[in-house]
C-alpha positions in Angstrom: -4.9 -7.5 14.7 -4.4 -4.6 13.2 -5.8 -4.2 9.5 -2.4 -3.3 7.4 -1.1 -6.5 9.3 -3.6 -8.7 8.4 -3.0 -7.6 5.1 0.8 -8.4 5.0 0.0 -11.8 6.4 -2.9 -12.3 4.0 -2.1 -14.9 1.0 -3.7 -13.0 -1.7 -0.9 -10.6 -2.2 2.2 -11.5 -3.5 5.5 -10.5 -1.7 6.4 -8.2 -4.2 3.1 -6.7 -4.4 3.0 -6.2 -0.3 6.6 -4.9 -0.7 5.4 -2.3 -2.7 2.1 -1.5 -0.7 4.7 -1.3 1.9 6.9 1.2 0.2 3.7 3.0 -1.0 2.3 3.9 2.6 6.3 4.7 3.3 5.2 7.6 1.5 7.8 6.6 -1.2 6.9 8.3 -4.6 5.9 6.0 -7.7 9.4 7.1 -9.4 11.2 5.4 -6.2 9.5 2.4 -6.4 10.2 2.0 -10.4 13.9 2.4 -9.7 13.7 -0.3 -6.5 12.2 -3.0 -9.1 13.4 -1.9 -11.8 10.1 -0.8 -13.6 8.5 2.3 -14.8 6.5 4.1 -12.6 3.8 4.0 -14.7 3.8 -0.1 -14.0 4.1 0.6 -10.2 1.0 2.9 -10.5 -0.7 -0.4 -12.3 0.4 -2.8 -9.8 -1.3 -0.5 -7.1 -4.5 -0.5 -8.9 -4.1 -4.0 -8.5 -3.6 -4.4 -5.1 -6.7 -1.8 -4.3 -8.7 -4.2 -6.2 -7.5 -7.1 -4.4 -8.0 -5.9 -1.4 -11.6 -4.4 -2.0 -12.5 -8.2 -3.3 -10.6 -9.4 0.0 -11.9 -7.6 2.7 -15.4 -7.4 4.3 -16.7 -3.9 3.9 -15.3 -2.6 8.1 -12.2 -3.9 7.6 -12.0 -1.7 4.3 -13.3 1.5 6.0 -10.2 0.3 8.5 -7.8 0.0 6.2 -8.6 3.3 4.4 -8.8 5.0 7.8 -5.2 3.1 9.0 -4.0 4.4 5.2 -5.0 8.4 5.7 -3.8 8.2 9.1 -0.5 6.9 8.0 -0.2 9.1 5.0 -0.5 12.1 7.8 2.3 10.6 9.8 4.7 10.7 6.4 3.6 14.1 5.6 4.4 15.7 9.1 8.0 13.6 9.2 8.4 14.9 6.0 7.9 18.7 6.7 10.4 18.6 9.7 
């Protein structure tokens, strides 16, 4: 299973909070988020602290190094849809 899914299926995020992770790695900016919830983006930035941490205290430590690998190499695939 791949890490991110795991993740999505996992209990210890709520659905807003993986909806948001999921916007996040969309490569949507903080700003985009705020206006999708209606929040600041300032609260969006806290609630992704939140999830980090949550996910550090959730994960053994190769499924993090996974999921920051499966993060990067998504974050690559936005950037290069992006410049086309």
């Amino acid at each position: 299973m791949d890490i991110l899914q795991k993740i999505m299926e996992s209990d210890f995020l709520t659905e807003r909070r993986k909806k948001i992770l999921e916007m996040r790695l969309q490569g949507k900016t903080l700003e985009q988020i705020g206006q999708n919830f209606n929040i600041t983006r300032e609260r969006v930035r806290q609630i992704g602290q939140n999830i980090n941490k949550k996910i550090a205290k959730n994960l053994t430590k190769e499924e993090l190094k996974s999921y920051e690998k499966a993060v990067l190499e998504n974050k690559q695939k936005v950037k290069k849809l992006i410049e086309k």
